[in-house]
C-alpha positions in Angstrom: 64.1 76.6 -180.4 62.3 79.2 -178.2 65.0 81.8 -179.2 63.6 81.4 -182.6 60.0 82.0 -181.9 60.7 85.8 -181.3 62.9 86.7 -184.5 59.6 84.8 -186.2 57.4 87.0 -184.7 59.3 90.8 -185.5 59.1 89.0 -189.1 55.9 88.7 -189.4 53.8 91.2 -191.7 51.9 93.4 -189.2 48.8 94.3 -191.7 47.3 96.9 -189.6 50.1 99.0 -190.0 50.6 97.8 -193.8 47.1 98.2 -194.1 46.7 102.1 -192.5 50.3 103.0 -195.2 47.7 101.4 -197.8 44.6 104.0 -196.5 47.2 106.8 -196.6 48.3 106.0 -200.2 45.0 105.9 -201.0 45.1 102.4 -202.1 42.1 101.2 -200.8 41.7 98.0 -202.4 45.3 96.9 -201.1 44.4 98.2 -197.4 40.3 96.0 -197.4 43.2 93.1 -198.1 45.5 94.0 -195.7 43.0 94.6 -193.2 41.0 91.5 -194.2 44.0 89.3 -193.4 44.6 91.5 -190.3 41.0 90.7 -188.8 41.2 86.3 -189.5 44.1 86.5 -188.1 42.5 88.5 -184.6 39.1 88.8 -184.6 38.8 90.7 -181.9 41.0 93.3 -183.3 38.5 96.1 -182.9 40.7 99.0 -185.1 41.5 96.1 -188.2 37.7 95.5 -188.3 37.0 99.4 -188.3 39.8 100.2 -190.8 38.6 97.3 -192.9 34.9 98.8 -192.7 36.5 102.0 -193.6 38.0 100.6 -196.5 34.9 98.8 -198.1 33.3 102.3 -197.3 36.0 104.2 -199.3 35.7 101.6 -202.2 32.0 102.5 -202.4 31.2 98.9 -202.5 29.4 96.5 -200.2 31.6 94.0 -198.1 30.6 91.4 -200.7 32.0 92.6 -204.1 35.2 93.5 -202.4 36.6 89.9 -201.9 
């Protein structure tokens, strides 16, 4: 069981990193998702919650008409 856990975890979508490929595309929509889903799942991710800032600032939207 606990030689599963690991596999698990290197299969897991790491949305930061999805989410900075997504600034660099210039798909910012796609990367405010990403990095949405990156900051509920860590709150206390400081970077996700400044990329995710960045990317409501590079949609020239509020926070609120993003979701």
């Amino acid at each position: 069981m606990w030689a599963v856990i690991p596999v698990l975890l290197l299969l897991a979508t790491d949305y930061t990193t999805e989410g900075m490929k997504a600034l660099e595309d210039r798909k910012y929509q796609e990367a405010a998702s990403l990095f949405a889903k990156a900051v509920a799942a860590d709150p206390g991710d400081y970077a996700a919650n400044f990329h995710l800032a960045l990317s409501y600032s590079l949609l020239d939207k509020p926070a609120a008409e993003v979701h």
